[in-house]
TORKOL-732180 format. One record per residue (C-alpha): residue in three letters; z, y, x. Coordinates in steps of 0.2 Angstrom, whole numbers, plus 2048, in hexadecimal, padded with zeros to 3 digits. Each point is the difference from the previous one (the first is absolute). Example, Ala and Ser with C-alpha at 12.3 -4.5 7.8 and 13.67 -1.06 7.14 Angstrom:
2
ALA8277EA83E;SER7FD811806;
END
This chain:
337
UNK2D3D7115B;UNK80A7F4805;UNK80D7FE80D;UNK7FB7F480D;UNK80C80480E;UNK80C7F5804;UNK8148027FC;UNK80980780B;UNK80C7F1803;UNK7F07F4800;UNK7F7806810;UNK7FE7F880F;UNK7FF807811;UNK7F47FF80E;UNK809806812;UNK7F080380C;UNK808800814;UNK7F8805810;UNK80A804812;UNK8008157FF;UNK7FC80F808;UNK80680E805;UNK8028107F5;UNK7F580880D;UNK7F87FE813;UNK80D80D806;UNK80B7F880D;UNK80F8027F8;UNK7FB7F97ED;UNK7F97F080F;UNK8117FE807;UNK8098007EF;UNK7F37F47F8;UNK8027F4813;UNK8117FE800;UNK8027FA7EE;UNK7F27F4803;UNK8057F9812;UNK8118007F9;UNK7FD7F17F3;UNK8077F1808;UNK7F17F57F8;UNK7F280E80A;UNK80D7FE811;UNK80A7F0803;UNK80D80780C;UNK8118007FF;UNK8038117F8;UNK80C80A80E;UNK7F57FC80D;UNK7F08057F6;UNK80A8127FA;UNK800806813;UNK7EE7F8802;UNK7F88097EF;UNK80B810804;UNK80280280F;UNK7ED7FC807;UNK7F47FD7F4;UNK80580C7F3;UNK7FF80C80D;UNK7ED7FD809;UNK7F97F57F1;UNK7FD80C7EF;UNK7F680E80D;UNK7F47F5804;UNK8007F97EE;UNK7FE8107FA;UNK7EF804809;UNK7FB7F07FB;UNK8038027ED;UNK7F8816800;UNK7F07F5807;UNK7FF7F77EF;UNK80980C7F4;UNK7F68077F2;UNK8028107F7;UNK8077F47EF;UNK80C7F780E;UNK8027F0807;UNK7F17F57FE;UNK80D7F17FA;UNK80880A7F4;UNK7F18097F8;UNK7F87ED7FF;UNK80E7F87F9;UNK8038107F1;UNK7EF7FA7FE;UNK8017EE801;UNK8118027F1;UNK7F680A7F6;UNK7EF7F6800;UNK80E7F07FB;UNK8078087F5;UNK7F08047F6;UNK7FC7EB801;UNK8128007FC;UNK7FE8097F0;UNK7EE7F77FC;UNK8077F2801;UNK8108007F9;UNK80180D7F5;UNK80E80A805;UNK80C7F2803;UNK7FE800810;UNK80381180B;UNK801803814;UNK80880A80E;UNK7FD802814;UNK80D7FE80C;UNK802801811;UNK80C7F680C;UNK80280F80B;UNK7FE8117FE;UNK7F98077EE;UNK7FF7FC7F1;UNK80C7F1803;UNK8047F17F8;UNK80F8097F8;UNK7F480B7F7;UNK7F57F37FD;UNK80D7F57F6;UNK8098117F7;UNK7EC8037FA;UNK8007F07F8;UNK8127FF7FA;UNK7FC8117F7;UNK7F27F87FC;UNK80B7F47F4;UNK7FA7F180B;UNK80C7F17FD;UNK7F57F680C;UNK7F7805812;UNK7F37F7809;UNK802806814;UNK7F1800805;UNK7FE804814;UNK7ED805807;UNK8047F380F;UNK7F37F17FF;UNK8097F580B;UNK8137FE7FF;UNK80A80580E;UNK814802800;UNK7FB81380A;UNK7F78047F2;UNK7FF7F77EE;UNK8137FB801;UNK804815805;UNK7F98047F0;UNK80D7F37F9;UNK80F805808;UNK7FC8127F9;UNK7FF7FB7F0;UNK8107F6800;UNK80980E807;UNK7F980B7F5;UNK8077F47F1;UNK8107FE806;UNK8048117F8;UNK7F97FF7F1;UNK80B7FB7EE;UNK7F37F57F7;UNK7F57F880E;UNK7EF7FB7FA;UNK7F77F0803;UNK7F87FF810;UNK7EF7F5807;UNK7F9803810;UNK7EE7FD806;UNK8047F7812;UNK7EE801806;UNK7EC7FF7FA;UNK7F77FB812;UNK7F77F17F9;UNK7FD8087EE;UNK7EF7FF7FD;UNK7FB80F7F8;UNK809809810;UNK7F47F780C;UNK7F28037F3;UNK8038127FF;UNK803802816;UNK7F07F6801;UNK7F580B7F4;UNK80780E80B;UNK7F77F980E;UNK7F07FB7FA;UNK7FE8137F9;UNK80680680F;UNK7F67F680B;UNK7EF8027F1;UNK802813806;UNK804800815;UNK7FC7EF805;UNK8067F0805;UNK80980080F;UNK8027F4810;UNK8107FB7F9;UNK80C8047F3;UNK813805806;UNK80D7FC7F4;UNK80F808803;UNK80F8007FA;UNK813808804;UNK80A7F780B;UNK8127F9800;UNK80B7FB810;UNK8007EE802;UNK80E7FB7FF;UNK7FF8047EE;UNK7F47F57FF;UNK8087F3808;UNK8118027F6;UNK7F57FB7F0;UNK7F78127F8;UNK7EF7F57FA;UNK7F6812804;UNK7F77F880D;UNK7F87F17F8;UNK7FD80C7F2;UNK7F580C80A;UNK7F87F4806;UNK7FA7F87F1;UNK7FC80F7F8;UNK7F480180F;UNK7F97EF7FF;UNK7FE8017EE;UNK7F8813800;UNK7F47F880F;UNK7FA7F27F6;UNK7FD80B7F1;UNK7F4809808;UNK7F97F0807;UNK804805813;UNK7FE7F380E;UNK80F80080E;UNK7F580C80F;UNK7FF80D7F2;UNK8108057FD;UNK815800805;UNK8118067FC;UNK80D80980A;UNK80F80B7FE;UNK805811802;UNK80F80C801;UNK80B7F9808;UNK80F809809;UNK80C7FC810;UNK7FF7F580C;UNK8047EE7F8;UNK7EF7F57FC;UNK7F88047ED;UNK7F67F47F7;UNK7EF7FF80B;UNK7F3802803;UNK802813802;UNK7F280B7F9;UNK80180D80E;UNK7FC7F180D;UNK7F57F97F5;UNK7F480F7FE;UNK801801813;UNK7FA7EB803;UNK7F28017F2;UNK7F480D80B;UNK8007F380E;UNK7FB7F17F4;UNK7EF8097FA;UNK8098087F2;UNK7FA8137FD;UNK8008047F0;UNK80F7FB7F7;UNK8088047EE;UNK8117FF7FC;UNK8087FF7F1;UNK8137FF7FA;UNK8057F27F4;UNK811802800;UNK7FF8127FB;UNK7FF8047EC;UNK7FC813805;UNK7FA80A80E;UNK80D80680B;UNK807805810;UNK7FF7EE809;UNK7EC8017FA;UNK7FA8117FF;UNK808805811;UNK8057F1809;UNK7F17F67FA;UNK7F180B7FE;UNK80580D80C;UNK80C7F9810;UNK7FA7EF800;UNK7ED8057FE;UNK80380A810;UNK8067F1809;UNK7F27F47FB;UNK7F280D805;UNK809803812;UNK7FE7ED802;UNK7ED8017FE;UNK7FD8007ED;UNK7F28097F9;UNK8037FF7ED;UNK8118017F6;UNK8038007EE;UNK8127FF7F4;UNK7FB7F97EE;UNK80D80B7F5;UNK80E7F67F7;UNK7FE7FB7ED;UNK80B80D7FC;UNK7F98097ED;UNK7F37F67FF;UNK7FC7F77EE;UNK8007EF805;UNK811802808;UNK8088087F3;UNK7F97F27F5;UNK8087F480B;UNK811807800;UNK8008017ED;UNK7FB7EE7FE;UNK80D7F980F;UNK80F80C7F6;UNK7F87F97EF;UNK8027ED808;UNK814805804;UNK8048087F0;UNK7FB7F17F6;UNK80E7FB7F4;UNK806812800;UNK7F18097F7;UNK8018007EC;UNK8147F8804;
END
C-alpha cells in the first residue's frame, strides 16, 4: 500500500487559538488563570506598577471567589465547556484537514492563557516537522485584546526557537460568508424548534472605549457582523439589536450594555427574547453563565416572560467546513510548495 503521508519536512501547520481557561473552577487554579490574563498589557492598558498593586492587591484578592462559583455552575464532569469544545472543534478540523489535504496539512489547539498554551501548540506542530504555520485564532472579529494576544504569544514563543518557521495569521472572518451562513442556519433551526421570538439579541463581548477610539476596528466589525447575520435572515430593524457584555471597572465599554439592554427591552413590549453570541466560536463562561444564566435573570426581573440563548457554532459541520475553507484560502501558495 502506498505511503500517502506527507514527509516530515513538507508539512504544514494549522495553530487553532481561543482566550483560555482555568485548569479548574477551584479559586485557586481561578486566581492563577486571572492574573496571567489581566496581566497582558493588550487585555489591560494601564501602566504596569500601578496595575500590579491593582491586580494584586485588590482584584486578585475578591475577584477569582466569585469567578470561581461562577465557573463550578457551568463546569462538566469532562471540564470546561471551552476547552472540551475547542479538543472537539481541532479534532473535527483536523479530520477535514486530512480529507482534504492528505496528510500535508496537520493541527494543534492552543490557548493564550492557561492550558494547553500556545507554546504547546507551536512545540506540537514543530515535532510535527512543520516548516510552515497558519495562526489561526477562533475570534471572528479582530480586536488588539484578543486576536493581536494570540500574536504576541506566538512571537514570544518564537523568539526561542533555532529554525523559526514561516508564519501567516488569520486577522479576522466577521463578514466571511460561510461564517454568517452557518450563525444563521443556527437560528433558523433553533427558532424551526422554540419559536420566533419578539426580538433577536445579538450580543457580543465588550471592549473599553477608549480602545475603540485609539483605532482597534472591533467595533465596526461587530456591528457588521450584526447587520450582515440580520439581513441573512431577512430581519427588519423592530426585530432585532446588538449590545455588549462583560465589561469590567468603572471607565465607559463599547455600548450599548447588554445588562441595560435586557432591562429597557420588557418596557418596549418586548417579552420573549432570544439571544445569541456571534462573537463567540464556542460556548463558554461569558455565554453559558453570564449570558444564559445572570443575564437571563435580569431581563425576567424587568418583566420578560420568555428567554432563550441559541448555543454558539462551536462542533457543528458547517463551521468546521468553514474554518477548513478560510485556512485553505490562507495557505494558498504553500500547499503542494
Amino acid at each position: 500500500m502506498q505511503n500517502t503521508e506527507a514527509p516530515r519536512d513538507d508539512r504544514i501547520g494549522i495553530l487553532l487559538a481561543n482566550l483560555g481557561t482555568p485548569d479548574s473552577p477551584s479559586t485557586r487554579d481561578v486566581r492563577r488563570y486571572l492574573k496571567q490574563f489581566l496581566w497582558d498589557p493588550r487585555v489591560v492598558e494601564v501602566p504596569r506598577l500601578a496595575w500590579w498593586f491593582v491586580l494584586n492587591l485588590v482584584i486578585l484578592n475578591t475577584r477569582p471567589r466569585r469567578s470561581a462559583k461562577a465557573y463550578a455552575k457551568v463546569w462538566t464532569e469532562e471540564g470546561s465547556p471551552l476547552l472540551v469544545i475547542a479538543r472537539q472543534q481541532q479534532a473535527a478540523l483536523q479530520a477535514a484537514l486530512m480529507q482534504r489535504y492528505d496528510g500535508q496539512v496537520t493541527s494543534a489547539l492552543g490557548m493564550c492563557y492557561g492550558n494547553p498554551s500556545v507554546a504547546s501548540g507551536l512545540a506540537q506542530l514543530r515535532d510535527a516537522g512543520c516548516r510552515r504555520i497558519l495562526v489561526l485564532p477562533l475570534y471572528p472579529q479582530y480586536s488588539a485584546t484578543s486576536n493581536a494576544a494570540v500574536f504576541d504569544a506566538v512571537y514570544k514563543e518564537m523568539q526561542g526557537w533555532r529554525a523559526v518557521p514561516e508564519l501567516r495569521f488569520v486577522n479576522d472572518y466577521f463578514d466571511n460568508d460561510d461564517y454568517i451562513g452557518a450563525l444563521a442556519d443556527s437560528v433558523r433551526r433553533y427558532q424551526a424548534e422554540h419559536g420566533t421570538p419578539d426580538r433577536l439579541l445579538m450580543s457580543f463581548h465588550g471592549i473599553p472605549q477608549d480602545y475603540a477610539d485609539k483605532g482597534d476596528p472591533y467595533p465596526c466589525q461587530c456591528e457588521v457582523t450584526a447587520m450582515l447575520l440580520a439581513k441573512e435572515l431577512g430581519l427588519d430593524a423592530t426585530q432585532w439589536t446588538y449590545s455588549y457584555q462583560s465589561r469590567l471597572g468603572p471607565k465607559d465599554w463599547l455600548k450599548p450594555y447588554t445588562d441595560k439592554t435586557l432591562e429597557a427591552l420588557p418596557g418596549e413590549g418586548v417579552k420573549n427574547l432570544q439571544v445569541v453570541c456571534p462573537g463567540f466560536s464556542a460556548d463558554c463562561l461569558e455565554t453559558l453563565e453570564e449570558i444564559a444564566m445572570e443575564n437571563r435573570d435580569v431581563f425576567m426581573a424587568a418583566g420578560g416572560e420568555r428567554y432563550e440563548y441559541i448555543p454558539c457554532l462551536n462542533a457543528e459541520r458547517a463551521h468546521i467546513d468553514m474554518l477548513a475553507a478560510l485556512a485553505g484560502r490562507h495557505l494558498q501558495g504553500w500547499l503542494d510548495a
